[in-house]
C-alpha positions in Angstrom: 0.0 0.0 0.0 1.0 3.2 -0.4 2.8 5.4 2.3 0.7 8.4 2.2 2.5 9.8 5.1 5.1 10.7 2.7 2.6 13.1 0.8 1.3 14.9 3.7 4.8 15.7 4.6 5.5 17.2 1.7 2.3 19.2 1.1 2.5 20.3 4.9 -1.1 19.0 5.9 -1.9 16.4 8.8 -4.6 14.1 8.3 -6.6 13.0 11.1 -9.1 11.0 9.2 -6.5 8.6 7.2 -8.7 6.5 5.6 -10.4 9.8 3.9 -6.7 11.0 2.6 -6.7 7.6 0.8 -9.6 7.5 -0.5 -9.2 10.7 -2.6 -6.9 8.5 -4.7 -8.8 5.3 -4.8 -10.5 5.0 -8.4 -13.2 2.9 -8.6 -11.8 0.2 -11.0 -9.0 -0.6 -7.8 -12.0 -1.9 -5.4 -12.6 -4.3 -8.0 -9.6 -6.6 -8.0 -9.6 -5.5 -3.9 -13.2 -6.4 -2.7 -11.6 -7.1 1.1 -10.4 -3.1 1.1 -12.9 -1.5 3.8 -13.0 1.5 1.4 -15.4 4.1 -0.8 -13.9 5.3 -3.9 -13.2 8.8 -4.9 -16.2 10.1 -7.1 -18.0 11.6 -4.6 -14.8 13.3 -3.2 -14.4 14.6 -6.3 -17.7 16.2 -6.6 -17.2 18.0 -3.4 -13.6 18.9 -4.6 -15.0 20.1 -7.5 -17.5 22.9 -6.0 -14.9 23.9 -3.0 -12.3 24.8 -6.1 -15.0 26.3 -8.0 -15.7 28.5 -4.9 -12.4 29.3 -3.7 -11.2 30.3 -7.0 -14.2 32.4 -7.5 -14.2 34.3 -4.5 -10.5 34.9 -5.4 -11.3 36.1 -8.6 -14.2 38.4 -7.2 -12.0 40.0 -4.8 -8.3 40.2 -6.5 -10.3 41.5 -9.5 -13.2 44.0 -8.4 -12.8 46.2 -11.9 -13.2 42.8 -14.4 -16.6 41.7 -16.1 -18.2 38.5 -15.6 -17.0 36.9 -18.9 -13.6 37.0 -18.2 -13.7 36.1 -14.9 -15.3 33.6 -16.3 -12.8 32.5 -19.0 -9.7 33.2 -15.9 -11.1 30.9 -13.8 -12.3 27.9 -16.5 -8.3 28.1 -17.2 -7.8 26.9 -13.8 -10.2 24.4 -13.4 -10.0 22.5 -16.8 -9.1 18.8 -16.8 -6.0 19.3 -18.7 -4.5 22.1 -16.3 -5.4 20.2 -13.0 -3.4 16.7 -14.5 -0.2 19.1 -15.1 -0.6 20.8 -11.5 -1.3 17.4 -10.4 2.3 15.9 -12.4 3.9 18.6 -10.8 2.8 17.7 -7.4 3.6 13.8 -8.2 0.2 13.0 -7.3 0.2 10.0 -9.6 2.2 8.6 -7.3 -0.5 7.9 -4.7 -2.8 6.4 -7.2 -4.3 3.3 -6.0 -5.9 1.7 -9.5 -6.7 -1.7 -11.0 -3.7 -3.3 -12.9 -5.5 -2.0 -16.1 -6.1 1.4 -15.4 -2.4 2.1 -13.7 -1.3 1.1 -17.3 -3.8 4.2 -19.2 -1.7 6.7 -20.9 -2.4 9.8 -22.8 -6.2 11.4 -22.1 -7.5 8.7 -19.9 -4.3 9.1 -17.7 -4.9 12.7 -17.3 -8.8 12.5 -16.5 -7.9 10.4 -13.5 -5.4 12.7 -11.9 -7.5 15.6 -12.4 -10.2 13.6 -10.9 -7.8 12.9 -8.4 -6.6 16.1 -7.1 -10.4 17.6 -7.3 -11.2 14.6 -5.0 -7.9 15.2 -2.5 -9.4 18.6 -2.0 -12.8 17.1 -1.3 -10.8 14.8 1.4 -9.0 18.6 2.7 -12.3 20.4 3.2 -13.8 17.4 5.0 -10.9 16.7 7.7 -8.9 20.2 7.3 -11.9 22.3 6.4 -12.0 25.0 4.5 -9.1 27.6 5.1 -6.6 24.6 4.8 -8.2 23.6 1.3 -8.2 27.3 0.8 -4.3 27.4 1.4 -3.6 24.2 -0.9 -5.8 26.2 -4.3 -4.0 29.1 -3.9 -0.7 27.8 -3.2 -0.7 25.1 -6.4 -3.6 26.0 -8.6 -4.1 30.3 -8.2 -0.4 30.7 -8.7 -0.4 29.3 -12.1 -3.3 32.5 -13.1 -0.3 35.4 -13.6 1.3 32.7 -16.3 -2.2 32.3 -18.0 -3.1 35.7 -18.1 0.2 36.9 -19.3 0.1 34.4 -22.4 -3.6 34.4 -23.1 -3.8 30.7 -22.5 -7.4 32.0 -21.1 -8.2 32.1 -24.4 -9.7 28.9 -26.4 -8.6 28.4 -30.1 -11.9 29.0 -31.6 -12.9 32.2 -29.9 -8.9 33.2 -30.9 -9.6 31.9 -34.5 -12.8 33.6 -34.8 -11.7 37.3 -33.6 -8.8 36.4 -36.4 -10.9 35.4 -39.4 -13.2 38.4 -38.8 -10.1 40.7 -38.7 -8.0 39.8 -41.4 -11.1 38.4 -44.2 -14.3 39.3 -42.5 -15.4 35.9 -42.4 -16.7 33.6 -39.1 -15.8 30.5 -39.3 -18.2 27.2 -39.6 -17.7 23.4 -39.0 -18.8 20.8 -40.0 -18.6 16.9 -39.1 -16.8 15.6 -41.7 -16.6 11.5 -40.2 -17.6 9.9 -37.0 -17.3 6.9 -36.0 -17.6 4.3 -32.7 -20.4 3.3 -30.3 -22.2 6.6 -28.4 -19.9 5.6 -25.0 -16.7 5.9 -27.7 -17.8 7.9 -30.5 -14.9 9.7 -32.6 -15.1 12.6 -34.8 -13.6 14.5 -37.7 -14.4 18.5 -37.9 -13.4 20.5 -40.6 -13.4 24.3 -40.1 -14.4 26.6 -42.9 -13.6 30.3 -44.3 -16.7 30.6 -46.3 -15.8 27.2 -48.8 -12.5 26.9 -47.8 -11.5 24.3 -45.9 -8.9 25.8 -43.8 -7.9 22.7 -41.3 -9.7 19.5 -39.9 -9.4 18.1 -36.4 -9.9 15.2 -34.3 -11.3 14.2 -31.1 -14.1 12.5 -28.8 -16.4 14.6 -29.0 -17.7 17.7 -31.2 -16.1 20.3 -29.1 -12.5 18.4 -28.7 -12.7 18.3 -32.8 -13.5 21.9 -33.1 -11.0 22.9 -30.7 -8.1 20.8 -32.6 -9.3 22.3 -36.3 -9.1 25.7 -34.6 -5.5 25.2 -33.5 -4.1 23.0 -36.7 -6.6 26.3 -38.4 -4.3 29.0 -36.5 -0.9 27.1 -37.3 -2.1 26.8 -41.0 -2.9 30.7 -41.5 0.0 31.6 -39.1 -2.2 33.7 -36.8 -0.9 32.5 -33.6 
């Protein structure tokens, strides 16, 4: 088992429910192949974890900046919370470490890998409000999740490829863009799509994905490298 005392040291927080800390890391496919572990999985951790980060970095947001509108607020604070930016802050943090999964799932790479840690660290926080409450959980968002804001402000990485692609194409041609499915594939639980995005008929870039959105987001991106508006 894993020596979680190892991560609490180095994060600086004292569990006195132990069972809770692990639990924030056990995914539901490791109870299956360990029916005799007196233990809940994570999902409901997670959805606490999820509105206490919501809330924290909202009430941040509201406070740091009292002169923004809602929308970008809005868009600041989506940058933090997104599955793929909670999986790198998690990386950093080495969370994957503590994951207790089912020999299958600790062999998931790529998308499904990252998923599970950002499910992961939304669920530790869910463990930190419970036993810590909510200052301490307050602490850990700011100290590993609100820092990375400055960086994402500073770049723009606030800013998705379409909306970017669409401010662009109106700009330089005076067109908005429009996509369209060109191929799906796979069962409803795995479907697969291709998405091509259009300047009136031209077919500027396709991209791929899992769902709709992921596709249009990818032929935004490969649609920006191909017109060189980055």
């Amino acid at each position: 088992m894993k020596d979680f005392s190892q991560l609490e040291k180095k994060l600086g927080l004292k569990f006195k429910d132990k069972d809770l800390l692990m639990q924030s890391f056990c995914h539901r496919s490791f109870l299956n192949e360990n029916h005799k572990l007196c233990l809940g999985h994570n999902e409901r951790l997670e959805f606490l974890g999820d509105a206490v980060l919501e809330l924290v970095i909202t009430e941040y947001l509201y406070k740091k900046y009292p002169d923004k509108p809602e929308g970008e607020l809005t868009n600041w604070r989506a940058s933090l919370v997104n599955a793929k930016k909670l999986s790198e802050i998690a990386e950093e943090l080495e969370l994957a470490e503590f994951l207790l999964l089912s020999k299958g799932e600790s062999k998931e790479t790529g998308k499904a890998r990252k998923f599970i840690l950002a499910d992961a660290i939304e669920a530790f926080i869910g463990a930190i409000y419970l036993d810590l409450g909510y200052e301490k959980s307050q602490e850990f968002i700011e100290k590993y999740i609100i820092k990375c804001l400055s960086e994402i402000i500073e770049k723009g990485l606030f800013r998705d490829a379409k909306s970017f692609f669409q401010e662009a194409a109106q700009e330089k041609v005076g067109f908005t863009p429009i996509y369209r499915v060109l191929k799906d594939w796979g069962p409803d639980h795995d479907k697969h799509f291709i998405v091509g995005v259009y300047l009136e008929k031209e077919l500027v870039a396709r991209g791929e994905g899992s769902s709709k959105q992921e596709a249009e987001e990818s032929a935004a991106q490969e649609a920006l490298k191909t017109k060189n508006w980055n």
